[in-house]
Z-matrix of the N, CA and C atoms (Angstrom, degrees):
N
C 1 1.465
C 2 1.520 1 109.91
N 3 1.152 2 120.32 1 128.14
C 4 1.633 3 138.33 2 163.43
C 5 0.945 4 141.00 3 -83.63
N 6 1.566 5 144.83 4 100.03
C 7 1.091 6 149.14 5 -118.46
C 8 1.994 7 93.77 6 -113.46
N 9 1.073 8 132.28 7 140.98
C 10 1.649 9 96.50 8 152.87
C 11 1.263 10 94.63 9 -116.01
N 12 1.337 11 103.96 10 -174.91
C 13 1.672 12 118.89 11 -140.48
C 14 1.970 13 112.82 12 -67.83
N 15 1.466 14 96.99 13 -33.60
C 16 1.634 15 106.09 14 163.13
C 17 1.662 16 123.60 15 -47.75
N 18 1.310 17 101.73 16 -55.06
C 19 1.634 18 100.63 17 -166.60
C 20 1.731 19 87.59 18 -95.99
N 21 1.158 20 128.12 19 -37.26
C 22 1.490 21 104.83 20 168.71
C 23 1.635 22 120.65 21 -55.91
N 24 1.212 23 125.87 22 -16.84
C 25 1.716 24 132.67 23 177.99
C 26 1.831 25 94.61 24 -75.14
N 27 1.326 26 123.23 25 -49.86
C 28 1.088 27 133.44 26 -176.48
C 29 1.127 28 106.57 27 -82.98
N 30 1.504 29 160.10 28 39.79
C 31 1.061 30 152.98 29 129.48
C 32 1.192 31 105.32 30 -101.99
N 33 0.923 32 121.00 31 -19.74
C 34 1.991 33 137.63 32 -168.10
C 35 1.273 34 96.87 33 -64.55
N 36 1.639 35 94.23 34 -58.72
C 37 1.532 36 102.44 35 -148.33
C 38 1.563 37 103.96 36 -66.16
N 39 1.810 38 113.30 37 -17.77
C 40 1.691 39 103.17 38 -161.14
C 41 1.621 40 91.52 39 -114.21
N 42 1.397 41 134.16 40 -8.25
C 43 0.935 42 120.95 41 -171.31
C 44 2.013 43 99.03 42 -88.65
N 45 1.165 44 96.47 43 -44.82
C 46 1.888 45 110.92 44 179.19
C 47 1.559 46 135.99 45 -154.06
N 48 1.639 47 106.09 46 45.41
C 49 0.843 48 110.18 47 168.14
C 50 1.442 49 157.84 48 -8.52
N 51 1.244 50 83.62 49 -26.38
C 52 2.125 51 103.28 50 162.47
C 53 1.397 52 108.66 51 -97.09
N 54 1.373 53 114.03 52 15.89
C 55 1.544 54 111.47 53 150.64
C 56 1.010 55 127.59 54 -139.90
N 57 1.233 56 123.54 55 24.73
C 58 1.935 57 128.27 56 155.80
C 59 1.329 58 98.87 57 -109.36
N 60 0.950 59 131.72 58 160.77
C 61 1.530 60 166.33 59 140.99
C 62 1.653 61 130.33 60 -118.13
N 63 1.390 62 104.69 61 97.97
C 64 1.435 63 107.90 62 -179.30
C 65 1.176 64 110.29 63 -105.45
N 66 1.764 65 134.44 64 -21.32
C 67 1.294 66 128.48 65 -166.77
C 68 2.170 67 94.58 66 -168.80
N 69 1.404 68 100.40 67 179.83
C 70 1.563 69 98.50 68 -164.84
C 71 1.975 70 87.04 69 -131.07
N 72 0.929 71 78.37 70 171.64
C 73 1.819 72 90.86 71 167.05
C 74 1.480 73 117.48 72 -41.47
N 75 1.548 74 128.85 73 117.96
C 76 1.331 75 132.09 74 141.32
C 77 1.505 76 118.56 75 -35.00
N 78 1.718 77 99.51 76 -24.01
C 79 1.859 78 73.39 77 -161.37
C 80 1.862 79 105.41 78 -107.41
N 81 1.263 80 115.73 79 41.64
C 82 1.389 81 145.40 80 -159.99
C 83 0.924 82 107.34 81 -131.80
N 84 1.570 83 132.94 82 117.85
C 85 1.587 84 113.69 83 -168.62
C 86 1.623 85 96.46 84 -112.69
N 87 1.550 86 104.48 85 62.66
C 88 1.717 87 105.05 86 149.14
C 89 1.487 88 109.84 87 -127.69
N 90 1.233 89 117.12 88 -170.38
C 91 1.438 90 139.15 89 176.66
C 92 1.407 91 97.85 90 -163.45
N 93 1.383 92 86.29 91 168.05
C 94 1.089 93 113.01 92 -168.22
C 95 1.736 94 138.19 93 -124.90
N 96 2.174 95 116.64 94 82.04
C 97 1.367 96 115.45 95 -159.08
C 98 1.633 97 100.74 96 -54.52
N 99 1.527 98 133.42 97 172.82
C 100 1.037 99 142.79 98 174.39
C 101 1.439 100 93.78 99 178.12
N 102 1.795 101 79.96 100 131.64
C 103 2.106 102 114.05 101 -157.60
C 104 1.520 103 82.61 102 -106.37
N 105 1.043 104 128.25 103 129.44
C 106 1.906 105 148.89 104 145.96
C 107 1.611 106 116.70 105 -112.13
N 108 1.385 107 91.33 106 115.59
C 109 2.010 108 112.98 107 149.88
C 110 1.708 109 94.50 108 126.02
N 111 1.159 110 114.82 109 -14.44
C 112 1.233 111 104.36 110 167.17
C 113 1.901 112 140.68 111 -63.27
N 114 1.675 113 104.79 112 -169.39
C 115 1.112 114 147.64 113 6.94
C 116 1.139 115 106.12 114 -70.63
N 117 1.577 116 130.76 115 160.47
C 118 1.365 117 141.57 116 143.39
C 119 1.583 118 117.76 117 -92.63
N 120 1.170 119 115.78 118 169.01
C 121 1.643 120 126.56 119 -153.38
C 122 1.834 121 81.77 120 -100.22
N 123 1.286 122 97.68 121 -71.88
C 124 1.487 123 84.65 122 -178.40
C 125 2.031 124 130.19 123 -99.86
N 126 0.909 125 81.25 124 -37.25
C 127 2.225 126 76.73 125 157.07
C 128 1.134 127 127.06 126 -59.60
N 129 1.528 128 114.70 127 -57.19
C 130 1.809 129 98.89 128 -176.82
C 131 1.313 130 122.21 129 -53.07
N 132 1.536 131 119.65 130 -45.54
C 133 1.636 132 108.62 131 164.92
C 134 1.650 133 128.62 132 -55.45
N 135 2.080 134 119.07 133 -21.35
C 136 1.114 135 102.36 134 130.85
C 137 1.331 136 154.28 135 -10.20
N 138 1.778 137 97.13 136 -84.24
C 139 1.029 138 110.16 137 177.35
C 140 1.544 139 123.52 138 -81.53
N 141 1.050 140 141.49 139 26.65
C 142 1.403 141 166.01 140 -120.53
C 143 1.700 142 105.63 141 -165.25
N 144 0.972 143 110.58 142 -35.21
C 145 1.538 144 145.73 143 179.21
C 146 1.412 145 107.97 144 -85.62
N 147 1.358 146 128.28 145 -41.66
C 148 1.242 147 123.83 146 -179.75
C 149 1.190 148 116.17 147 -94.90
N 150 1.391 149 132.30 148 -17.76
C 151 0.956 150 155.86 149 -146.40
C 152 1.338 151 102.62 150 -116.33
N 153 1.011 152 127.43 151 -5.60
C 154 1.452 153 140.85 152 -165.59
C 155 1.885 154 88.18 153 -116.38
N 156 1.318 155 112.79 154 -55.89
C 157 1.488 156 94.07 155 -161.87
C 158 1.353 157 105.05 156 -101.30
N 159 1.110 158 115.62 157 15.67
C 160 1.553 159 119.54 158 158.20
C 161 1.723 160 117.63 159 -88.53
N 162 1.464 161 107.98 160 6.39
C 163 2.165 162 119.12 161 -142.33
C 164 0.800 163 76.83 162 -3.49
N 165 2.092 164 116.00 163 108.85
C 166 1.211 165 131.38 164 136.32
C 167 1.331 166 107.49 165 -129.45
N 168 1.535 167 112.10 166 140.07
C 169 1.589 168 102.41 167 166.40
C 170 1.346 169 134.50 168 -81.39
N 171 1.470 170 141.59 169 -174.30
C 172 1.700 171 130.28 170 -166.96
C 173 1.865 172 79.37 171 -158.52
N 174 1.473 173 98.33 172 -177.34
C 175 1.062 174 110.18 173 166.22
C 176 1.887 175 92.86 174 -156.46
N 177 1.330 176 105.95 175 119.73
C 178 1.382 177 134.64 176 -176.09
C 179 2.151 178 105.78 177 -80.87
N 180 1.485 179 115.74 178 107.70
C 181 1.622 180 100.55 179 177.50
C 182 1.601 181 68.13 180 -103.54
N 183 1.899 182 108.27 181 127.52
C 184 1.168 183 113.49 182 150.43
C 185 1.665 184 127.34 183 -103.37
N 186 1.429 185 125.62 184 171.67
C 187 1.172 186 133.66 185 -152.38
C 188 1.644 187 80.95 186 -97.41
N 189 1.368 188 133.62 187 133.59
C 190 1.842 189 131.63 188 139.50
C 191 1.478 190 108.11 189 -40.54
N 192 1.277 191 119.65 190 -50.00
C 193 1.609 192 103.05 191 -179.76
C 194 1.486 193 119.17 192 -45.98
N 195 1.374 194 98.83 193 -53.24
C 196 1.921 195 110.62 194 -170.07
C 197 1.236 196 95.43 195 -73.45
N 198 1.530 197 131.21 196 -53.10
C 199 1.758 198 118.83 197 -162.76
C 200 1.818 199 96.94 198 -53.40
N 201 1.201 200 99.72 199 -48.91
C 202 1.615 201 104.00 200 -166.95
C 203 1.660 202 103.37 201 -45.39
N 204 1.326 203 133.83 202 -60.76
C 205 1.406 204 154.88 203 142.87
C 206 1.912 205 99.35 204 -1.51
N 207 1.512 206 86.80 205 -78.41
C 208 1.592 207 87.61 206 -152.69
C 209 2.088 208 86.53 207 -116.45
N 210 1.601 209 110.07 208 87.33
C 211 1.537 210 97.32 209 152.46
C 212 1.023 211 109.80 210 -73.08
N 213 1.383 212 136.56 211 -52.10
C 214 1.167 213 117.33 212 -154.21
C 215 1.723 214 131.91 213 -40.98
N 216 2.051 215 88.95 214 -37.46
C 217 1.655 216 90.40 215 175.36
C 218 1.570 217 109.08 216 -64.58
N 219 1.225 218 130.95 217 -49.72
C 220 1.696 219 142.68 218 -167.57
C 221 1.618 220 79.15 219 -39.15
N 222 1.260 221 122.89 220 -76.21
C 223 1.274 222 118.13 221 -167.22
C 224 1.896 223 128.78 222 -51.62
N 225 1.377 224 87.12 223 -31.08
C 226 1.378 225 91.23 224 176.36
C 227 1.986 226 102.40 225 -76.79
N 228 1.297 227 128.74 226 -37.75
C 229 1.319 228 124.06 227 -177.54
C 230 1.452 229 106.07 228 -75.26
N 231 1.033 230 130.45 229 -5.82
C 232 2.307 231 125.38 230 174.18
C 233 1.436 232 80.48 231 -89.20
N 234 1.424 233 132.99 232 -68.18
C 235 1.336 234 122.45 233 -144.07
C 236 1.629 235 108.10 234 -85.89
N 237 1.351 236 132.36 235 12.90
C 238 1.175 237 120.71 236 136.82
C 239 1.292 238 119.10 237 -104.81
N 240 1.364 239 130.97 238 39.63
C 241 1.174 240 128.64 239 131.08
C 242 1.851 241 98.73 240 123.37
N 243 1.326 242 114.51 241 -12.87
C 244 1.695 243 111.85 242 -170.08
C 245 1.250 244 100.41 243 -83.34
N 246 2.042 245 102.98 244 -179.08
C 247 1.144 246 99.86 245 -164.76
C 248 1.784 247 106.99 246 -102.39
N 249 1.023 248 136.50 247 128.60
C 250 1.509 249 126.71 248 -174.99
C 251 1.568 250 96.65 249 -100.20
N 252 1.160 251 84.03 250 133.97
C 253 1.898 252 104.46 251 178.72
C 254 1.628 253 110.98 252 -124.58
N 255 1.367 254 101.93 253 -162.24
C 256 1.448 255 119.69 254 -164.90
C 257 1.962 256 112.29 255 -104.56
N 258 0.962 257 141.33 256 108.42
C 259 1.889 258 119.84 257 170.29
C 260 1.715 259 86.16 258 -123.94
N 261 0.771 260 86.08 259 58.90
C 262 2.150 261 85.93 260 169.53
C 263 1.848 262 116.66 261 48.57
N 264 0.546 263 68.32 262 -157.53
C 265 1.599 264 86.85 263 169.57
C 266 1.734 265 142.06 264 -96.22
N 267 1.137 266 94.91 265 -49.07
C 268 1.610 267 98.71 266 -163.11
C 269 1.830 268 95.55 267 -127.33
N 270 1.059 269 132.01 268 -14.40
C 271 1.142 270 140.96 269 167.08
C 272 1.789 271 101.22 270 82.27
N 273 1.605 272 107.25 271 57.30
C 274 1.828 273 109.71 272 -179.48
C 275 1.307 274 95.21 273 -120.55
N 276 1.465 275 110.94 274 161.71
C 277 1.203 276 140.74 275 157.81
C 278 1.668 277 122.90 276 -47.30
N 279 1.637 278 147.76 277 147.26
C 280 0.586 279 124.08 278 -177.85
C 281 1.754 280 98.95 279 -86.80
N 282 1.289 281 149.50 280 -38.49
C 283 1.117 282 132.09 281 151.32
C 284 1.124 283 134.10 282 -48.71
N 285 1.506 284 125.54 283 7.19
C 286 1.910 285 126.97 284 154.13
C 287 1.656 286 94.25 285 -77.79
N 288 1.085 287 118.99 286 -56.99
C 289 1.956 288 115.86 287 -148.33
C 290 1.473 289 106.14 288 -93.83
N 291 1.470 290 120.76 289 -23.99
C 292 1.559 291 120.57 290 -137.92
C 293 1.200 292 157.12 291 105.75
N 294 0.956 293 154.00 292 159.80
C 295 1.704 294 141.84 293 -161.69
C 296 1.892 295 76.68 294 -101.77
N 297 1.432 296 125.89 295 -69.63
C 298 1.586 297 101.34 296 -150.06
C 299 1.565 298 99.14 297 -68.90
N 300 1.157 299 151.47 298 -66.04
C 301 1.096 300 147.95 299 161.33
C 302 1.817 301 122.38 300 -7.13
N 303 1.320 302 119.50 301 -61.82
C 304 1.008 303 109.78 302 164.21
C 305 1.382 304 131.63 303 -61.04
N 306 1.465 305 130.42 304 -27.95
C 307 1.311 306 138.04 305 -179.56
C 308 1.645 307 98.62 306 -77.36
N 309 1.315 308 118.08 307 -36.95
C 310 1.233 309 118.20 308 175.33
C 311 1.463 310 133.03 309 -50.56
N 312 1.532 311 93.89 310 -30.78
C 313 1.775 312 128.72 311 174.02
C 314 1.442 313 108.19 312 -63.06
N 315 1.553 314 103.72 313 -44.73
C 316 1.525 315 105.06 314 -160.33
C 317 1.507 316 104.60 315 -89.48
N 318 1.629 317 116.74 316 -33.48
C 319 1.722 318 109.24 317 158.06
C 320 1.104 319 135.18 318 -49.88
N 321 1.567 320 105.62 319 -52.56
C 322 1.827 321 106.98 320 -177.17
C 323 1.707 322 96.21 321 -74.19
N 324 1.331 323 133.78 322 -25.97
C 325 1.192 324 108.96 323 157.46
C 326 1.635 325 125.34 324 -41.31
N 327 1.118 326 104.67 325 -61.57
C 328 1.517 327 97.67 326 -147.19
C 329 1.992 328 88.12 327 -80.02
N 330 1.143 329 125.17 328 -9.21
C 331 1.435 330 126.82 329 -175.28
C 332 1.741 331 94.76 330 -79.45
N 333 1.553 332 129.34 331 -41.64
C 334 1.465 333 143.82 332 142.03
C 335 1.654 334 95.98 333 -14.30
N 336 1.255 335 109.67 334 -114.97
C 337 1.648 336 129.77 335 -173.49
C 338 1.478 337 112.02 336 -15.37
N 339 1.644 338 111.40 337 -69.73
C 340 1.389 339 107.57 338 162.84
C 341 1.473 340 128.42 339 -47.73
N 342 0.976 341 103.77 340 -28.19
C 343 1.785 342 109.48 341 170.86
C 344 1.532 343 121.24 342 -56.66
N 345 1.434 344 87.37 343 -28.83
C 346 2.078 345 94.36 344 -149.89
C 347 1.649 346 90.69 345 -107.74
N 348 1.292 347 128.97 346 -18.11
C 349 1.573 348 121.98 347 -178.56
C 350 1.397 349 96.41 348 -98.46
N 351 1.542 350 134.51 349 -23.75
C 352 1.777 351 135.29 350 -178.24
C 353 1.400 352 80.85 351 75.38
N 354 1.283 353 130.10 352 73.98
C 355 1.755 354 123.24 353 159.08
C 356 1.792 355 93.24 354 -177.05
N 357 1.402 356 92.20 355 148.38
C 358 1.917 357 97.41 356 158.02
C 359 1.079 358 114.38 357 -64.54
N 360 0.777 359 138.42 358 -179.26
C 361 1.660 360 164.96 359 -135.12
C 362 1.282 361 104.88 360 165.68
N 363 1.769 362 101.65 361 120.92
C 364 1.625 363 113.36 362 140.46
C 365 1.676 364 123.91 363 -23.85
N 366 1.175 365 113.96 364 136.01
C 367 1.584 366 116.07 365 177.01
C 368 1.399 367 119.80 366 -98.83
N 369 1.718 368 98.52 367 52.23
C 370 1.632 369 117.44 368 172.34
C 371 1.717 370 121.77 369 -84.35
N 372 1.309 371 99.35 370 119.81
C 373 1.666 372 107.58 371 -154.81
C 374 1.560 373 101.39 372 -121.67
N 375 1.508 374 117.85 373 109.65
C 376 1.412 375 97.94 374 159.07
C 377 1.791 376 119.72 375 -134.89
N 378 1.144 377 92.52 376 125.20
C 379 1.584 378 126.08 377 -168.03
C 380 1.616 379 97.80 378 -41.04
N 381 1.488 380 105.11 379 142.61
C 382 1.570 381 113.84 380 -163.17
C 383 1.965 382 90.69 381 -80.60
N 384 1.021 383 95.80 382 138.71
C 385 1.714 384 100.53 383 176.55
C 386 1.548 385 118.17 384 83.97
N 387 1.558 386 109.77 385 -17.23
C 388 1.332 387 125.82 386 -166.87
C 389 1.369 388 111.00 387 75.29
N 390 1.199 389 125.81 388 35.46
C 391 1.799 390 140.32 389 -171.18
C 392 1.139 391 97.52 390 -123.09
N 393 1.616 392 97.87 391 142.42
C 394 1.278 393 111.53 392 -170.10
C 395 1.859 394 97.76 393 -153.38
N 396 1.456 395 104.81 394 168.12
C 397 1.787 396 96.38 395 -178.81
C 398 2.101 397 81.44 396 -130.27
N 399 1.453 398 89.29 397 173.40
C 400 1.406 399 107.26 398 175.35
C 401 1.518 400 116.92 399 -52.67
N 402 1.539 401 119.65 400 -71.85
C 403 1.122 402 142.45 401 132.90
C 404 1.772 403 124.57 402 3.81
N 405 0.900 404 91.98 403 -60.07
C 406 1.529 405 109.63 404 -178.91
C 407 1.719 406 111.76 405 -67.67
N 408 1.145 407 99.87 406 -77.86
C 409 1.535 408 118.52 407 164.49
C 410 1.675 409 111.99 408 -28.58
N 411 1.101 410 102.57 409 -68.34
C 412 1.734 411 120.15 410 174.06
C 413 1.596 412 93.40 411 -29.44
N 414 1.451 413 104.05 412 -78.07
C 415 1.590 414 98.72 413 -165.13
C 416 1.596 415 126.65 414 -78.61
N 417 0.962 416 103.72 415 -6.49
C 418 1.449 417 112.85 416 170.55
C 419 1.663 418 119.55 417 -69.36
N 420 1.867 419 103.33 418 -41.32
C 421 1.449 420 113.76 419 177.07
C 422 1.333 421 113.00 420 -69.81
N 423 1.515 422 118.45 421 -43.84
C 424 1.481 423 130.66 422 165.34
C 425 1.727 424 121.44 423 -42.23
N 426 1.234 425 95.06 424 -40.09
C 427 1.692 426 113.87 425 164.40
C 428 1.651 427 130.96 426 -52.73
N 429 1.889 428 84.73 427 -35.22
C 430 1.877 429 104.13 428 -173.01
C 431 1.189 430 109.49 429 99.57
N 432 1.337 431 135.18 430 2.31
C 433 1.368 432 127.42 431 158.61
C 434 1.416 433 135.46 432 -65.69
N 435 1.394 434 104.77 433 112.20
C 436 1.707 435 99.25 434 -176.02
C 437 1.962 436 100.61 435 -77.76
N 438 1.493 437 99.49 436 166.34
C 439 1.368 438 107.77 437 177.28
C 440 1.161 439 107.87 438 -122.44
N 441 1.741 440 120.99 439 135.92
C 442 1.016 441 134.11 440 -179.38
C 443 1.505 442 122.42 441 -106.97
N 444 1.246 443 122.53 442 122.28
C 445 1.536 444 120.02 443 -169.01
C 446 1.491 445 103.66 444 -123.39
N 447 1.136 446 140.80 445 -166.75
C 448 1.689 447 148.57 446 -171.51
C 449 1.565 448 109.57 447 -140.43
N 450 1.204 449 110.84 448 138.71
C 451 1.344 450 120.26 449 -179.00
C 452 2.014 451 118.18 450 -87.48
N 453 2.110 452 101.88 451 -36.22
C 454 1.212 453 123.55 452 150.95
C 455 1.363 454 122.93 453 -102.77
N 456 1.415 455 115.20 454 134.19
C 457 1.781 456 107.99 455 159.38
C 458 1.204 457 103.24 456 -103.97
N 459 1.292 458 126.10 457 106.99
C 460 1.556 459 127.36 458 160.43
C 461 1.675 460 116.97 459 -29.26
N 462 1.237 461 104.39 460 -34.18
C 463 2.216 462 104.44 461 175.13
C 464 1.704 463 91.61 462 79.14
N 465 1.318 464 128.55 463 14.73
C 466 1.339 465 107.41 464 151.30
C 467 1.726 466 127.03 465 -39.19
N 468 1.164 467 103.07 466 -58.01
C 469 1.253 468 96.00 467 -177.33
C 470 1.809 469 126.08 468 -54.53
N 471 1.519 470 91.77 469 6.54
C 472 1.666 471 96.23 470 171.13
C 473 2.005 472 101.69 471 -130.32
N 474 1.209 473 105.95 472 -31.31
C 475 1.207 474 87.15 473 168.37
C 476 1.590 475 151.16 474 -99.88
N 477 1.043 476 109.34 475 108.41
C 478 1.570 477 108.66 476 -133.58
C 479 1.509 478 97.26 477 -82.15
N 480 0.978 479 137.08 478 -52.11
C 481 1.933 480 139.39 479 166.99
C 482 1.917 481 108.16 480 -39.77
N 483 1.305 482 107.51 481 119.13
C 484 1.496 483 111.77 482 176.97
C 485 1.719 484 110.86 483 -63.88
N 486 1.501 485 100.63 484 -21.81
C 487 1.931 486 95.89 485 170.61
C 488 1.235 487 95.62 486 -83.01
N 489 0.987 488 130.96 487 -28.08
C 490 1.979 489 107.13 488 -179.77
C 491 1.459 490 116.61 489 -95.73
N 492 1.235 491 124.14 490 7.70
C 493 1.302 492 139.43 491 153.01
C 494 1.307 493 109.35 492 -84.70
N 495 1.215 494 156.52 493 -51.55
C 496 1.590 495 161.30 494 172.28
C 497 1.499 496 110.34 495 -68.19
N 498 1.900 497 109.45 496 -15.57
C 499 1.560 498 101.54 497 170.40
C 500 1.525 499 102.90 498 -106.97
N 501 1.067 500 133.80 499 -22.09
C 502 1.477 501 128.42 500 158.46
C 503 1.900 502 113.77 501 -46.92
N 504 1.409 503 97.09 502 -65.10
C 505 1.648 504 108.62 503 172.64
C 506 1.626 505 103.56 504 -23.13
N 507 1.495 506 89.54 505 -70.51
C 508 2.088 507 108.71 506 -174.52
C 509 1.187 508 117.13 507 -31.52
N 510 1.385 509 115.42 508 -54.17
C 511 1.230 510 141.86 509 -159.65
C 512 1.668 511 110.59 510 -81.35
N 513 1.326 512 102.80 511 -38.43
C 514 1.601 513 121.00 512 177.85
C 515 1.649 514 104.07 513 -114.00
N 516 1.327 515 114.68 514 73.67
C 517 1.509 516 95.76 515 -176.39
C 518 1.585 517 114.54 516 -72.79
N 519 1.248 518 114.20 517 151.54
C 520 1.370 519 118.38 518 163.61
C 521 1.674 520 95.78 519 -63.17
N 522 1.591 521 96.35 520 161.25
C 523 1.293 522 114.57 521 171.65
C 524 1.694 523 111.07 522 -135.25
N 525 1.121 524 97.51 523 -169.58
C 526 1.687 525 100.14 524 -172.47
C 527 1.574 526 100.98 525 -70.69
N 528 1.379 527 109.92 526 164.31
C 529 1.483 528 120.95 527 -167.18
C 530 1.644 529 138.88 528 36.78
N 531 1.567 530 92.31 529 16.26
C 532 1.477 531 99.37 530 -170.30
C 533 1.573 532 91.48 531 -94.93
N 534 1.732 533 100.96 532 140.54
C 535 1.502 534 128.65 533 136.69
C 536 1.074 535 119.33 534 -21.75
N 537 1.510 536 163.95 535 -177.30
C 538 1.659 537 152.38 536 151.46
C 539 1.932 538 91.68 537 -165.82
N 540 1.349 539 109.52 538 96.60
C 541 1.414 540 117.16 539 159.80
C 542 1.505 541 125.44 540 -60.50
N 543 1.412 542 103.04 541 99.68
C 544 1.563 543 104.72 542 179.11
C 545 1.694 544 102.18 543 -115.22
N 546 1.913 545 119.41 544 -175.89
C 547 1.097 546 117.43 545 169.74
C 548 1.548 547 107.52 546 -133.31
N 549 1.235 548 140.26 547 115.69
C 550 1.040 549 117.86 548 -179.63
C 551 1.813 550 142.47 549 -85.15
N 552 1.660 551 88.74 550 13.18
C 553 1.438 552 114.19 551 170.72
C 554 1.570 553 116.72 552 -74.13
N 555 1.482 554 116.62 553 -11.45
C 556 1.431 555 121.29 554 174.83
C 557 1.263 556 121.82 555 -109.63
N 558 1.405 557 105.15 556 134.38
C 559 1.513 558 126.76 557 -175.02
C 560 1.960 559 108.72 558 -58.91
N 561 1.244 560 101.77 559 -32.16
C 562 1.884 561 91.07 560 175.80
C 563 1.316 562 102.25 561 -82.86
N 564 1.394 563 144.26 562 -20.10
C 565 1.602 564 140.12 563 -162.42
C 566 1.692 565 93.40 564 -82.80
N 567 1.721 566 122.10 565 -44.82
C 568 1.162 567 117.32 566 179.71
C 569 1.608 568 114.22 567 -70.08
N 570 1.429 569 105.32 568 -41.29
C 571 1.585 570 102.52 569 -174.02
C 572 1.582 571 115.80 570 -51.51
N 573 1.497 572 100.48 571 -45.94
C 574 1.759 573 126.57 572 -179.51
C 575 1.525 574 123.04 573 -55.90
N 576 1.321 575 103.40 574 -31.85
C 577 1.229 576 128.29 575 173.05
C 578 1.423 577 135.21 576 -25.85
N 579 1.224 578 114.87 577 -65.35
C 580 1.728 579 155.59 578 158.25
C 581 1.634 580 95.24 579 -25.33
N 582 1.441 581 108.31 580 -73.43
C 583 1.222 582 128.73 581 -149.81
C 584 1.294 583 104.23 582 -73.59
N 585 1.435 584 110.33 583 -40.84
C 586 1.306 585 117.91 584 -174.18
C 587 1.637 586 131.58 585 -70.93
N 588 1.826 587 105.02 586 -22.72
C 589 1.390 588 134.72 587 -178.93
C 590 1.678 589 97.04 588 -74.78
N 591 1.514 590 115.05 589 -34.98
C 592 1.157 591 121.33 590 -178.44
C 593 1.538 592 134.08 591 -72.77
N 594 1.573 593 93.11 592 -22.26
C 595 1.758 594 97.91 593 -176.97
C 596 1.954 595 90.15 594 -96.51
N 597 1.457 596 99.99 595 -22.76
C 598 1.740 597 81.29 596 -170.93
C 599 1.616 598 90.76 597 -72.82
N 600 0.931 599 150.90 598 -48.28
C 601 1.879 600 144.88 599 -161.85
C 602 2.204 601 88.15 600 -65.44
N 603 1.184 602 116.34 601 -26.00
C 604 0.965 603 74.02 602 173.00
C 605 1.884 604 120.45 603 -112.79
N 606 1.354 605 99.57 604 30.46
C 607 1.343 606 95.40 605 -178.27
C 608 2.354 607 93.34 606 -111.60
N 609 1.269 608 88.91 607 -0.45
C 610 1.933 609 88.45 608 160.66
C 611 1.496 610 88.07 609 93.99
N 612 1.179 611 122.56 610 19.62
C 613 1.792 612 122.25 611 173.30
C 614 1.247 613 119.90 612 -88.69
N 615 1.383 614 146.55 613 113.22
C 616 1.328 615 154.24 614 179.01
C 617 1.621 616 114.22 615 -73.99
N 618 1.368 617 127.73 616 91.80
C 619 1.462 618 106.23 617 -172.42
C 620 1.784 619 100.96 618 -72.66
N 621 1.207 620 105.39 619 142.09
C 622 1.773 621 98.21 620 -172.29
C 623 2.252 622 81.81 621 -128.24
N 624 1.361 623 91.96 622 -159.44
C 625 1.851 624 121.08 623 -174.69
C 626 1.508 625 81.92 624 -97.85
N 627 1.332 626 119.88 625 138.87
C 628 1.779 627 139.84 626 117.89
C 629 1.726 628 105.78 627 0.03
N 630 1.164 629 115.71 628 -53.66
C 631 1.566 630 107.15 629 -161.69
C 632 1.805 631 94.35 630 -108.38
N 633 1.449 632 120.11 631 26.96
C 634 1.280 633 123.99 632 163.66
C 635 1.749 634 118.51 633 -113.92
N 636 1.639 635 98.38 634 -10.93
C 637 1.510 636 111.88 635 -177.25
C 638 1.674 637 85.84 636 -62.36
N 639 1.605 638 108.09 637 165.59
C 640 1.077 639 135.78 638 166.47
C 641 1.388 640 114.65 639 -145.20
């Protein structure tokens, strides 16, 4: 059985709430950016770049394929200060690969990550698509993996112009304690970036890490 990412956030929340995370406190004036499908060769140091002269923090769920590809970035995103997490491996469904196969993805991932920074890592996991199966979930929580979901999706992945990404944002502002689904494999999420770090400092928003929400 296949969950998608809505009613899997809502089973989370009532079955074990101290292990989903979809959003942080309203009464906290941060949120929280978070980069998925990476690293990229040339965006994440982009966005790494903006993020730097905004001192804001992110929290990065990277792919095992790409970290494996590109440690050097994994390493370059812990040691400026973000949070590096888990998005599996290969970026499938748990009904394309399997329940043991996919959980398998999400271990040697995060056994990956810890490898490539020389430190543990939090066991922050968020499922490619925000899909998840019964099965899956089960053993992943049993494992100690918390799951991470988003409260905003920015719709990068559909809007490809950085002005219609910064007028969606506008239009949909983030608010305090929200999640904010970005990707950092795309050239408008990095271009957009800049601008966007700029209206949140001035709307009194702190972008902080996933494991800094409260």
């Amino acid at each position: 059985m296949t969950l998608p990412g809505a009613l899997a956030k809502r089973a989370l929340a009532v079955a074990a709430p101290h292990l989903v995370v979809s959003r942080g406190s309203a009464e906290v004036p941060a949120l929280c950016l978070t980069f998925d499908d990476g690293p990229h060769p040339e965006n994440t140091p982009r966005v790494l770049q903006a993020l730097a002269d905004a001192q804001a923090q992110a929290t990065f769920f990277l792919q095992g394929s790409e970290a494996r590809r590109w440690p050097q970035l994994v390493r370059a995103i812990h040691e400026q200060g973000h949070q590096v997490a888990n998005h599996a491996a290969t970026h499938r469904k748990p009904r394309e690969i399997g329940t043991h196969a996919y959980v398998k993805e999400v271990v040697d991932t995060h056994a990956l990550l810890c490898d490539i920074v020389g430190e543990a890592l939090p066991r922050s996991f968020r499922p490619p698509f925000g899909d998840t199966s019964l099965a899956t979930l089960a053993r992943l929580i049993r494992a100690g993996f918390q799951y991470v979901f988003w409260s905003r999706d920015s719709r990068d992945s559909w809007l490809k112009d950085p002005a219609a990404l910064l007028a969606d944002m506008a239009l949909h502002r983030p608010r305090a304690g929200d999640i904010v689904l970005f990707h950092d494999d795309y050239p408008q999420t990095a271009a957009a970036l800049p601008e966007l770090l700029g209206t949140l400092r001035e709307a009194g928003l702190r972008p902080v890490r996933v494991d800094g929400l409260t």
